[in-house]
PQR file with spaces between the fields and no chain letter, atoms N, CA, C, O and H, PARSE charges and radii, in Angstrom:
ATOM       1  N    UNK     1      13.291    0.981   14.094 -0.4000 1.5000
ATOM       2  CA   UNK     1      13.069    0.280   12.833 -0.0000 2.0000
ATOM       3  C    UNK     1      11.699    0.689   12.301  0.5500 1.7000
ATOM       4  O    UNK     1      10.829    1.093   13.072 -0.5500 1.4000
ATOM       5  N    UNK     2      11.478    0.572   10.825 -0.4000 1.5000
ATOM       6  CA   UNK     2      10.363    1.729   10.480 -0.0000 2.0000
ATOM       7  C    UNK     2       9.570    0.372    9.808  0.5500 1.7000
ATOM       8  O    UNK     2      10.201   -0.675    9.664 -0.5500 1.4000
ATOM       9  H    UNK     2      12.184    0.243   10.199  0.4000 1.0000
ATOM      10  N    UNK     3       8.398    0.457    9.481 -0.4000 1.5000
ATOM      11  CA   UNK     3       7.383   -0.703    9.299 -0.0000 2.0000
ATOM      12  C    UNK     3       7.823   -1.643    7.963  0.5500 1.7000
ATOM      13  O    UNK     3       7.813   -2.872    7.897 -0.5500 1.4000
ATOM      14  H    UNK     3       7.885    1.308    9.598  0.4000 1.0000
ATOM      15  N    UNK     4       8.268   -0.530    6.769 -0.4000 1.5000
ATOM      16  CA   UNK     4       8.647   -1.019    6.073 -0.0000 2.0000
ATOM      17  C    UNK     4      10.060   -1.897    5.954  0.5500 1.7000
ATOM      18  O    UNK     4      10.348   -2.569    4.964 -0.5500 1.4000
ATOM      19  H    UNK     4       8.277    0.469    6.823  0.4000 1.0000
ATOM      20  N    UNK     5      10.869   -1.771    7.119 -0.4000 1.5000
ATOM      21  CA   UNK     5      12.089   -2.855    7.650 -0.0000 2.0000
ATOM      22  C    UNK     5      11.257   -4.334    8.382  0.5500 1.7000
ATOM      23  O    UNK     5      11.571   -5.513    8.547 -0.5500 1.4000
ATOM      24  H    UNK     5      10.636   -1.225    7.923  0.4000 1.0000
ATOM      25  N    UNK     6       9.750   -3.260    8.755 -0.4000 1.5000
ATOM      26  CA   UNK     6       9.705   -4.577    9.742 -0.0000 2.0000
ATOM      27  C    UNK     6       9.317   -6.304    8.406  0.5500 1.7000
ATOM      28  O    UNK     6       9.769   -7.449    8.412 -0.5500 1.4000
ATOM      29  H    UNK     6       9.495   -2.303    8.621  0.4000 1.0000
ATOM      30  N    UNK     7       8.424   -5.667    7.595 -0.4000 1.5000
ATOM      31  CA   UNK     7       7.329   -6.161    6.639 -0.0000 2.0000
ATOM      32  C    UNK     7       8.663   -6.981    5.577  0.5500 1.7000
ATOM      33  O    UNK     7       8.204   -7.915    4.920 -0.5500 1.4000
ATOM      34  H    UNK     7       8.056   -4.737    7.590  0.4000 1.0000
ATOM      35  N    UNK     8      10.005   -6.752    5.393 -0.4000 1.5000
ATOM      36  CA   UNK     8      11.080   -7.104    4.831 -0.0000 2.0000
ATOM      37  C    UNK     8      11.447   -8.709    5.343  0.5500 1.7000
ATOM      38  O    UNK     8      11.887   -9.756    4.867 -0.5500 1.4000
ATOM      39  H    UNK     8      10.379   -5.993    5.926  0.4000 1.0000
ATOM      40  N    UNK     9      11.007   -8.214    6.508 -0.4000 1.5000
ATOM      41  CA   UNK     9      11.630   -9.589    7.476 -0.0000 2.0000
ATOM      42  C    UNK     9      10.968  -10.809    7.928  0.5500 1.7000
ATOM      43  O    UNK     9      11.426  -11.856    8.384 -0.5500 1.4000
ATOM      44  H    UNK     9      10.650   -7.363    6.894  0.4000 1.0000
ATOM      45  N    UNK    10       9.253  -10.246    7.584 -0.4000 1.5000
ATOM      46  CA   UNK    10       8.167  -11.547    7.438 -0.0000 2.0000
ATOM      47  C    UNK    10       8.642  -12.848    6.279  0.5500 1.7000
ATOM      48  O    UNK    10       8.979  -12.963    5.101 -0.5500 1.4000
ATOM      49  H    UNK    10       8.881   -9.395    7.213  0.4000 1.0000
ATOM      50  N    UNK    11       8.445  -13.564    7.317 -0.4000 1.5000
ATOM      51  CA   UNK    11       8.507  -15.079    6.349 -0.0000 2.0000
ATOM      52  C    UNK    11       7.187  -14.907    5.482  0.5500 1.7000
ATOM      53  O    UNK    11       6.153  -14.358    5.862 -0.5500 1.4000
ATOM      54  H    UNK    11       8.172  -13.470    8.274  0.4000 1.0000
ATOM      55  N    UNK    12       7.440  -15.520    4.162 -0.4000 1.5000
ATOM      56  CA   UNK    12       7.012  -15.825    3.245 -0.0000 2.0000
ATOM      57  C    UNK    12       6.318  -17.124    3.111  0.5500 1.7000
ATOM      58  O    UNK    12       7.039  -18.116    3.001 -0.5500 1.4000
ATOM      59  H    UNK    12       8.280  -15.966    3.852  0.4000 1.0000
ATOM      60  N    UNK    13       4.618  -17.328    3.098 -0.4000 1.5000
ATOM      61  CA   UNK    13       4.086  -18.739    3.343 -0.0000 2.0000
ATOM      62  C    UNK    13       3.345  -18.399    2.055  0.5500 1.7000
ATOM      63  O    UNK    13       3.174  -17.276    1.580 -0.5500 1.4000
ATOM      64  H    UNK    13       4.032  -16.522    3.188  0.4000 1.0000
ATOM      65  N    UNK    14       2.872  -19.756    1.501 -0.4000 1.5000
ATOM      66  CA   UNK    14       1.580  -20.461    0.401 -0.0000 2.0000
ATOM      67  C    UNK    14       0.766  -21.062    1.055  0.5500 1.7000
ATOM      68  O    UNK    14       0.922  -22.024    1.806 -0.5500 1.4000
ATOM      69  H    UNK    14       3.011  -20.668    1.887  0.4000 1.0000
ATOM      70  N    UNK    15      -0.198  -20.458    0.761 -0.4000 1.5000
ATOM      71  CA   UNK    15      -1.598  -21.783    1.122 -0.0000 2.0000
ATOM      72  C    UNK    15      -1.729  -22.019    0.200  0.5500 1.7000
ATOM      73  O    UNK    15      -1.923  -21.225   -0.721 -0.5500 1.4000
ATOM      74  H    UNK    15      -0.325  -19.676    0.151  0.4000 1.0000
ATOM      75  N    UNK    16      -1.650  -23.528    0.114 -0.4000 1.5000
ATOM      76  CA   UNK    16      -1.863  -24.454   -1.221 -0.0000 2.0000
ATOM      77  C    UNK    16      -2.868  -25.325   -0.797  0.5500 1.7000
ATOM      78  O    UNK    16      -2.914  -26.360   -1.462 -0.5500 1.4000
ATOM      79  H    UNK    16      -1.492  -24.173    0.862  0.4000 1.0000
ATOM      80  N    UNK    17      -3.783  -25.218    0.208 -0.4000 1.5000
ATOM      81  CA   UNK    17      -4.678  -26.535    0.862 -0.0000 2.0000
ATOM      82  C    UNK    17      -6.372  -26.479    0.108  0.5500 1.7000
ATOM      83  O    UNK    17      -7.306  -27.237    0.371 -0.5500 1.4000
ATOM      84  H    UNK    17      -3.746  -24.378    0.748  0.4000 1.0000
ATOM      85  N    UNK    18      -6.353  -25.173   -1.009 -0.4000 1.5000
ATOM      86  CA   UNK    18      -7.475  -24.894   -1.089 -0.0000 2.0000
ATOM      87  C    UNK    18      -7.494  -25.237   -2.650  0.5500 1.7000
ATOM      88  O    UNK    18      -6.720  -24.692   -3.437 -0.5500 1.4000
ATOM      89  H    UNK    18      -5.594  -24.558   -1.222  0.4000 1.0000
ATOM      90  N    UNK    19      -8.808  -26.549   -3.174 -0.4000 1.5000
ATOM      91  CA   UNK    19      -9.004  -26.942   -4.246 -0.0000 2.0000
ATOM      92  C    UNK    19      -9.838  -25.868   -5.344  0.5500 1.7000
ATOM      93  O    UNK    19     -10.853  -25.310   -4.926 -0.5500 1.4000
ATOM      94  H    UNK    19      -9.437  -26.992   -2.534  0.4000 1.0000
ATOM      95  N    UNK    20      -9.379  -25.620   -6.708 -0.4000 1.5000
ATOM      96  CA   UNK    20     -10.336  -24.953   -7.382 -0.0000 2.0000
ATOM      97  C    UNK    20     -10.909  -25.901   -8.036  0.5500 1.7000
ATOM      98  O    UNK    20     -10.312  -26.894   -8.453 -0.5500 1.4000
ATOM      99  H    UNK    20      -8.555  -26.073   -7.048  0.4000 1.0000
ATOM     100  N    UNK    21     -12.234  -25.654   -8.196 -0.4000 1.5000
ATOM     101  CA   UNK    21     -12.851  -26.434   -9.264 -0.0000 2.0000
ATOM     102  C    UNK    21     -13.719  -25.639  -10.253  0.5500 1.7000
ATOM     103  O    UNK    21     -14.619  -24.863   -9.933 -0.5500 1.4000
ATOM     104  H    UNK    21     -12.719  -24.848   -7.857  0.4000 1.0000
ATOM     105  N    UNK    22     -13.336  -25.929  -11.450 -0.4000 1.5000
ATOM     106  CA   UNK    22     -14.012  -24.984  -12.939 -0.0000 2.0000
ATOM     107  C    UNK    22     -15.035  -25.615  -12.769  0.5500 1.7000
ATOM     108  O    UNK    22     -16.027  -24.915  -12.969 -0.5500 1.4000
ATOM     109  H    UNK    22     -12.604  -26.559  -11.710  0.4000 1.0000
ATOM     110  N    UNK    23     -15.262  -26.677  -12.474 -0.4000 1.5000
ATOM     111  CA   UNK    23     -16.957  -27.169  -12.960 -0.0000 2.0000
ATOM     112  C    UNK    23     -18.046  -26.414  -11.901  0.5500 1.7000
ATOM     113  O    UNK    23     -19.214  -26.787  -12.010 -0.5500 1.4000
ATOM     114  H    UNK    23     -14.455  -27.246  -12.311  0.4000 1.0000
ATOM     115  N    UNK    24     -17.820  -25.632  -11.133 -0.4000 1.5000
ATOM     116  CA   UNK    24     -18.809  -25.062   -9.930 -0.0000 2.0000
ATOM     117  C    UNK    24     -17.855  -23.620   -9.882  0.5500 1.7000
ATOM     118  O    UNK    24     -18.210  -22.845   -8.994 -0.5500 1.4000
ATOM     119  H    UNK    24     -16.872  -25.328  -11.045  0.4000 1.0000
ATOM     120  N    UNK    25     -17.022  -23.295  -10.485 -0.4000 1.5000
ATOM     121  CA   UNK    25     -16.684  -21.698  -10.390 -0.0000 2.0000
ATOM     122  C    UNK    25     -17.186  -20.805  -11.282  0.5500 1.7000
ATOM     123  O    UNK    25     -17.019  -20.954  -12.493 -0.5500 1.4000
ATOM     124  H    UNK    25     -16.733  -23.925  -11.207  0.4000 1.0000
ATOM     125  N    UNK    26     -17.958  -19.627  -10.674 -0.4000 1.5000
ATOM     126  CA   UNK    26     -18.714  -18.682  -11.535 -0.0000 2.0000
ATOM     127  C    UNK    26     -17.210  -17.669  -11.604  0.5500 1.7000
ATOM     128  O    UNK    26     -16.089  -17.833  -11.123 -0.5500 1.4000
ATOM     129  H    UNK    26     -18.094  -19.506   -9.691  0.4000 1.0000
ATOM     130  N    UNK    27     -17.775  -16.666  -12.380 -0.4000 1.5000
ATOM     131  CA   UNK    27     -16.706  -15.657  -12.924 -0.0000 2.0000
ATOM     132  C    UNK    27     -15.862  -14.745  -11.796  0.5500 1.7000
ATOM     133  O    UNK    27     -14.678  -14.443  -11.944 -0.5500 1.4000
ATOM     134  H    UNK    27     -18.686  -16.532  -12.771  0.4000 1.0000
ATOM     135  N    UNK    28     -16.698  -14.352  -10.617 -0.4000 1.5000
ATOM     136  CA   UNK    28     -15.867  -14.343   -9.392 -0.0000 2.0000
ATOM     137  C    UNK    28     -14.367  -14.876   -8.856  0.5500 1.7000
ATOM     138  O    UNK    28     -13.325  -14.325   -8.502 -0.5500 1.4000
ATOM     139  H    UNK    28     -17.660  -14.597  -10.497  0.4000 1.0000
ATOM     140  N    UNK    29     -14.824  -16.200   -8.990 -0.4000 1.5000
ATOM     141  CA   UNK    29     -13.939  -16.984   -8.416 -0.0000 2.0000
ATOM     142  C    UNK    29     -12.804  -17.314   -9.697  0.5500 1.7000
ATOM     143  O    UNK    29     -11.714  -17.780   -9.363 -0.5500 1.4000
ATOM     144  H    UNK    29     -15.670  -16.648   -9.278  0.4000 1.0000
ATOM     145  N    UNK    30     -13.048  -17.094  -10.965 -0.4000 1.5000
ATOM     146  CA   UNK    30     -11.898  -17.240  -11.933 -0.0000 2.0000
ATOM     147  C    UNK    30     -11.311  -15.395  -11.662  0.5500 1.7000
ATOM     148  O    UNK    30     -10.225  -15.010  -12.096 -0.5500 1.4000
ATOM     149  H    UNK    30     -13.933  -16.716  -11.235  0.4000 1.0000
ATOM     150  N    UNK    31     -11.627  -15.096  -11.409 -0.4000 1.5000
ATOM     151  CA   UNK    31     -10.883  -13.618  -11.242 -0.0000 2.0000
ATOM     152  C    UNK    31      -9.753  -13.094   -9.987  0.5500 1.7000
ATOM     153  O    UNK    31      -8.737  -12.404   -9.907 -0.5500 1.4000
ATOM     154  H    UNK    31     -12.509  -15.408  -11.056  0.4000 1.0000
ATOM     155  N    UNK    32     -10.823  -14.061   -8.919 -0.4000 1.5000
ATOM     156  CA   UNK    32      -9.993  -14.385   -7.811 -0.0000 2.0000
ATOM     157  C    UNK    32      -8.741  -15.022   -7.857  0.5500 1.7000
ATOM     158  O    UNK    32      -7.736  -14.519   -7.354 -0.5500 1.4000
ATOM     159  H    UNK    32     -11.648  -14.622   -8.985  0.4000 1.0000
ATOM     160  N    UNK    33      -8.754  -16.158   -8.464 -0.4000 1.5000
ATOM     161  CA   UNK    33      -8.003  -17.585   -9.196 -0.0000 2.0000
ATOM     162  C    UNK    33      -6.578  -16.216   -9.640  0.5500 1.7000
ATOM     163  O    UNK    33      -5.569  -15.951   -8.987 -0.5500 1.4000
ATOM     164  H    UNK    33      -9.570  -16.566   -8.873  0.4000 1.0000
ATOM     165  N    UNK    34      -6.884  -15.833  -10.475 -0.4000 1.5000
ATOM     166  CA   UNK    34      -6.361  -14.928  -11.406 -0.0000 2.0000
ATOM     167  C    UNK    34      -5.581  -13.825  -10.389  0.5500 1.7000
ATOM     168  O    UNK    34      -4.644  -13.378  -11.051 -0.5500 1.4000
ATOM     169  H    UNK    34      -7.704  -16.048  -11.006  0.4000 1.0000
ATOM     170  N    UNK    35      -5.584  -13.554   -9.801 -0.4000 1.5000
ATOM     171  CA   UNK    35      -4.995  -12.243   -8.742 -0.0000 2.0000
ATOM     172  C    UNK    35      -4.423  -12.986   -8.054  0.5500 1.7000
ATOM     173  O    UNK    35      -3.232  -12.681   -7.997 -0.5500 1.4000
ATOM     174  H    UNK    35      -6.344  -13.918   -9.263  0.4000 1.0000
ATOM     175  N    UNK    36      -4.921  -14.684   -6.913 -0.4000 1.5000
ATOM     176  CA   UNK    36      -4.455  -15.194   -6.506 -0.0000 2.0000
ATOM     177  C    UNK    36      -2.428  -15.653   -7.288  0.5500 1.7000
ATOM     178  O    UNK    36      -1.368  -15.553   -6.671 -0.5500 1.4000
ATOM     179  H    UNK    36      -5.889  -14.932   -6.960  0.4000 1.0000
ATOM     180  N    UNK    37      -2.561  -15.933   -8.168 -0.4000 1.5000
ATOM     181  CA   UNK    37      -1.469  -16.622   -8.804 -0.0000 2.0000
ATOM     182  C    UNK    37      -1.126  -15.059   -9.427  0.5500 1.7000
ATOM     183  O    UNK    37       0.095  -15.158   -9.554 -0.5500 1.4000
ATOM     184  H    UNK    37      -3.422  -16.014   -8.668  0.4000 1.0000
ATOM     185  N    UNK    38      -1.435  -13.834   -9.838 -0.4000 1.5000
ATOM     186  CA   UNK    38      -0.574  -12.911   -9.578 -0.0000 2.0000
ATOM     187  C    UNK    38       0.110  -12.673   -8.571  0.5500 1.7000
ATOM     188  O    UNK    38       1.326  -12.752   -8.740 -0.5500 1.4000
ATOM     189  H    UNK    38      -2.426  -13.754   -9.735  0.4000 1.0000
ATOM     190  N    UNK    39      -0.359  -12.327   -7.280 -0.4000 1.5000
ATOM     191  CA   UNK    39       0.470  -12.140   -6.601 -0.0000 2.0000
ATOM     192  C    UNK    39       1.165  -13.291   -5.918  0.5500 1.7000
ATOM     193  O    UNK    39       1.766  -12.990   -4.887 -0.5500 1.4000
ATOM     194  H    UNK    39      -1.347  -12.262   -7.144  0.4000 1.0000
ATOM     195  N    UNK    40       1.198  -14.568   -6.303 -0.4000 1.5000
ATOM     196  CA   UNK    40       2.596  -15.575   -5.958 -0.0000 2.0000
ATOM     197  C    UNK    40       3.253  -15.028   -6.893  0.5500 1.7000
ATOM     198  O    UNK    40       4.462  -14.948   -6.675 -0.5500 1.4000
ATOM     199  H    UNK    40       0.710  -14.812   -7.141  0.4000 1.0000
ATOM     200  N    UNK    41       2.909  -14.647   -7.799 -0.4000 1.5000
ATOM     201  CA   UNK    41       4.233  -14.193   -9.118 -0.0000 2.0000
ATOM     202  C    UNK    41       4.651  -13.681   -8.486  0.5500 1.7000
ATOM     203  O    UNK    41       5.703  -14.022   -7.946 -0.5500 1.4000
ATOM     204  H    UNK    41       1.927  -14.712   -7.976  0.4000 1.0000
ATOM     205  N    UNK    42       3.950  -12.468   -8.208 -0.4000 1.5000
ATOM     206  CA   UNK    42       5.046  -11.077   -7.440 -0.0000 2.0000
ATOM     207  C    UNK    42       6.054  -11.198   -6.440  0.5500 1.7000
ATOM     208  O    UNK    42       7.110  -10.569   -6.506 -0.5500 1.4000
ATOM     209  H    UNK    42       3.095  -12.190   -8.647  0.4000 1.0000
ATOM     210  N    UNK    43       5.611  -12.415   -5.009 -0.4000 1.5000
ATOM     211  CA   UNK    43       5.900  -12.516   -4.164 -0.0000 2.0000
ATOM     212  C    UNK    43       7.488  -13.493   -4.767  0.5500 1.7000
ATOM     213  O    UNK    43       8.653  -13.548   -4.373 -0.5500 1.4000
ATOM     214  H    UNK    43       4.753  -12.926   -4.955  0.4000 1.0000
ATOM     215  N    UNK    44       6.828  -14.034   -5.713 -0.4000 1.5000
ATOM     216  CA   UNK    44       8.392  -14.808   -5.891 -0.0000 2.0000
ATOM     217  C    UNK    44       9.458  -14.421   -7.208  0.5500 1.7000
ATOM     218  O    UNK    44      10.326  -15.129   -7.718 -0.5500 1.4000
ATOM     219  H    UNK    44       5.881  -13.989   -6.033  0.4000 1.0000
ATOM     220  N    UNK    45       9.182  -13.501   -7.425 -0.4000 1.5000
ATOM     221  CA   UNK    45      10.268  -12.457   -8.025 -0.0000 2.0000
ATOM     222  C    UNK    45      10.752  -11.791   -6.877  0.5500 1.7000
ATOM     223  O    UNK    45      11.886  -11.342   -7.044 -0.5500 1.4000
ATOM     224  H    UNK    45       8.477  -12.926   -7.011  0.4000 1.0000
ATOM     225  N    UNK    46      10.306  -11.603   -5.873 -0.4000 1.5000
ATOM     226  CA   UNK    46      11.385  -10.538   -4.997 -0.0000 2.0000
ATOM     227  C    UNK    46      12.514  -10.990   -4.671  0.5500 1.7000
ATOM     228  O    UNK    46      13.309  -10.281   -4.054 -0.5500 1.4000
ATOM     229  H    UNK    46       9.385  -11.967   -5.737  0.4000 1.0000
């Protein structure tokens, strides 16, 4: 079985335990924010 069969067959988890807060996020962390919730998009279109 070749890596890319193996990586097919990983369960799929969210960490949702981690709070954002705009009032103390510099531009970093809205960019992060931003890629973060891209790739749940991605992950949940497959």
């Amino acid at each position: 079985m070749n890596q890319e069969q193996n990586k097919s067959n990983l369960p799929v988890a969210k960490q949702e335990d981690v709070e954002f807060s705009a009032e103390v996020a510099d531009r970093d962390d809205f960019e992060a924010a931003e890629r973060a919730q891209a790739a749940d998009d991605r992950q949940e279109d497959q």
